[in-house]
N, C-alpha and C positions, 0 to 999 in steps of 0.2 A: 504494500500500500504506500507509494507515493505522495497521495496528495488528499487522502480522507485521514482526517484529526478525529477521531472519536472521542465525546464526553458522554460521561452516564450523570442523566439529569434526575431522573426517579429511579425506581429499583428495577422499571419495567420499561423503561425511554431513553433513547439512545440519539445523540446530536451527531449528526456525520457532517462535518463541514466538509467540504471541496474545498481544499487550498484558499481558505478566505474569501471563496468566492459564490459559494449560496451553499444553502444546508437540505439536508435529507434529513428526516426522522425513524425509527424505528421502535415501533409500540408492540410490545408484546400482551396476548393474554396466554392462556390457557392451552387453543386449540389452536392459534394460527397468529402470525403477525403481521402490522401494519408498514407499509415502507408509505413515507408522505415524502414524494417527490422524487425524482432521481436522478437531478444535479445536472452535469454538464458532460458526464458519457465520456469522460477522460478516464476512465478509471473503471473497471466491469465492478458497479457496484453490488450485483447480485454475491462476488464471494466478497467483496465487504461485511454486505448483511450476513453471511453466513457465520462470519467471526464472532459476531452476536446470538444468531439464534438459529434451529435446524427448523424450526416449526413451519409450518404450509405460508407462502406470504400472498397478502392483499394489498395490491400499490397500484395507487394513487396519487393522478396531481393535482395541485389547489388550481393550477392555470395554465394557460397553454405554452405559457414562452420558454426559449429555447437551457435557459440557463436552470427551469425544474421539469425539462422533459427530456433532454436528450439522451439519459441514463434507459430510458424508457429500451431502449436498444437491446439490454439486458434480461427480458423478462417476458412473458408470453404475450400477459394478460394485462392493462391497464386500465383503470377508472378512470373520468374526464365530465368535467360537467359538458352538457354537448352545446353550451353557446359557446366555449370557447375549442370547440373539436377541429375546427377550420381554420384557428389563431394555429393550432399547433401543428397541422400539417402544413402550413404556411413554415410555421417556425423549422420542423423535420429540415427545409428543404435549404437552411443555413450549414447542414453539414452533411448536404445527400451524397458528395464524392466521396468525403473518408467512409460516409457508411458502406458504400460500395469496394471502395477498396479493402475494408474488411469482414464484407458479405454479414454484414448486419440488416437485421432486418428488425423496425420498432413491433413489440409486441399490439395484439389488436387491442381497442378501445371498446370499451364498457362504457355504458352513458349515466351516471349517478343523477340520483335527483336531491333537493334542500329538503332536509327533513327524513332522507335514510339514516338508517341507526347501520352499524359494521358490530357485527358482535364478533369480538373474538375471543372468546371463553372469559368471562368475568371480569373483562373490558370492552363497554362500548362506546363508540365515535359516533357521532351524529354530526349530520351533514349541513354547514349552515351557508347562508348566503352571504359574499363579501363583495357582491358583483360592484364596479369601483374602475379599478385599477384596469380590469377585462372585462367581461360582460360574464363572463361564465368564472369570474373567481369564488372560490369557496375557502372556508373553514373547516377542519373539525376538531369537536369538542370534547374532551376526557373530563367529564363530571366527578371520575375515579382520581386525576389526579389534580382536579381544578385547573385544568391547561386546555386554552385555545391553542390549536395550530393552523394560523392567518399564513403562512404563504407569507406572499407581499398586500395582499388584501388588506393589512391593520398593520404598519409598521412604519417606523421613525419616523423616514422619508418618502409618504406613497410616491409615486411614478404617476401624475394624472395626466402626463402631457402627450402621451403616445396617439400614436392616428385611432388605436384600438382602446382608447380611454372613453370614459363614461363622464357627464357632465360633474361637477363636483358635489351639483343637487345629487345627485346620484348616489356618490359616496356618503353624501353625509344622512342620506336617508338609509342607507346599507349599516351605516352606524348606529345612528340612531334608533334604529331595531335592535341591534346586538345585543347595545346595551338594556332596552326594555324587555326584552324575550331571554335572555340570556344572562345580564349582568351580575347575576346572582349567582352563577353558576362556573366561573373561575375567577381564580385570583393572577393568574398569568398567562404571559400569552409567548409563544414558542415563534419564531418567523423565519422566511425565507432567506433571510442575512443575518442578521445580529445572533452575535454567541450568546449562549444560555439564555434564562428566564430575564422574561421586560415584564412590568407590573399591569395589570388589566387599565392600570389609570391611563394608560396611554390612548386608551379608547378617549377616553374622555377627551383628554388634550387635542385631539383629530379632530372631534367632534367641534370643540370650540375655533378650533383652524378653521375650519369648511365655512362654521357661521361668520368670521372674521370675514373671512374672502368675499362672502355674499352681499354682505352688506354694505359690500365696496372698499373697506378697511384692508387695502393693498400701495398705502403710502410708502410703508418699509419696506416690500415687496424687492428683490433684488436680482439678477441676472445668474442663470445656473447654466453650466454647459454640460452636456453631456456627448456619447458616441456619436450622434445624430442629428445635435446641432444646441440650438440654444431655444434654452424658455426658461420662467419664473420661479424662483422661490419663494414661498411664504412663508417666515418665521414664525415656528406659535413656542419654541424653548430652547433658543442659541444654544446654552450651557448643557443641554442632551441631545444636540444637534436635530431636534427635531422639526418638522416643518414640511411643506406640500408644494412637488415640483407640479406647474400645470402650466398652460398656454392659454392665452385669454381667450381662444376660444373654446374652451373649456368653465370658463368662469361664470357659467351658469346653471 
């Protein structure tokens, strides 16, 4: 293993980072285990997860992009919320040479829906909505260890500026449910980048970003570059670097 940093978060969850560069999860119950996402495909994550657990696995991604699917390559069977099933064959096709030059072939796609439960012996995930960031991003929820795992759906710095971004009403009504249907129901939240546990209050702080933005309170607003080009930053907490890339035509 090159480039997977394994930390053990609970006695049953497993953080697989990819060299710094977005994270896998691994949930074990009883009869079967969960893989949430499967990173960027440098690495055959399938005998990573094996170094953890022999048990039967069920993997899943929170979204379609290239950086929590292209492990997907590894594996038979995949779950996918199916608004984002065409983001990710779109995305497949950022590294369809190498999959050919090493006769990879992505496992097929499963279409999950909000509100599936995954039992896997004496842990279950349920399937929540984080559509936002993608149209088909999701969460799931471990009520057993009080841990959301948002993907990039709930995390520091959303991504709203993408062509496959959702208006920020969007987000902040995708929030804004979490918290009323769900908020009671973990105290942390697991993400597609940031190492270890972020505090469930981070919902909140997003939530109060989106309403910032809305109401036109984008004075401080600043210039963020990214692979792609350039768009906005919102500050909603310098000091935890948190805050909402988006493009103003997203600002509704």
């Amino acid at each position: 293993m090159e480039r997977a940093i394994i930390t053990k978060i609970f006695d049953n969850v497993w953080q697989i980072d990819d060299a710094g560069e977005s994270n896998s999860f691994v949930i074990a119950g009883k009869d079967k285990a969960m893989v949430i996402d499967t990173v960027n495909g440098m690495e055959n994550l399938q005998e990573v997860v094996r170094t953890l657990t022999d048990l039967p696995l069920v993997v899943v991604n929170t979204h379609g992009h290239c950086d929590h699917i292209a492990g997907n390559v590894f594996f038979d069977e995949i779950w996918i919320h199916p608004a984002d099933e065409a983001l990710a064959q779109e995305h497949y096709g950022f590294f369809r040479e190498e999959m050919e030059k090493q006769n990879l072939t992505p496992g097929r796609f499963r279409f999950l829906e909000v509100g599936q439960v995954f039992d896997l012996g004496g842990v279950k995930l349920e399937v929540v909505s984080l559509r936002g960031h993608t149209a088909g991003s999701v969460g799931f929820l471990d009520r057993g260890n009080r841990v959301l795992f948002s993907g990039d759906g709930v995390i520091a710095t959303p991504w709203m500026q993408l062509d496959e971004s959702m208006p920020i009403s969007t987000l902040l009504d995708s929030l804004t449910g979490l918290k009323r249907d769900f908020g009671a129901d973990f105290d942390h939240v697991l993400t597609g980048h940031a190492k270890g546990l972020t505090g469930a209050d981070l919902v909140d702080k997003l939530i109060r970003g989106c309403e910032e933005m809305l109401r036109g309170e984008t004075g401080s607003d600043r210039p963020y570059h990214y692979f792609a080009g350039e768009a906005l930053w919102h500050p909603v907490e310098d000091e935890n670097n948190i805050g909402i890339v988006y493009k103003t035509e997203n600002l509704k």
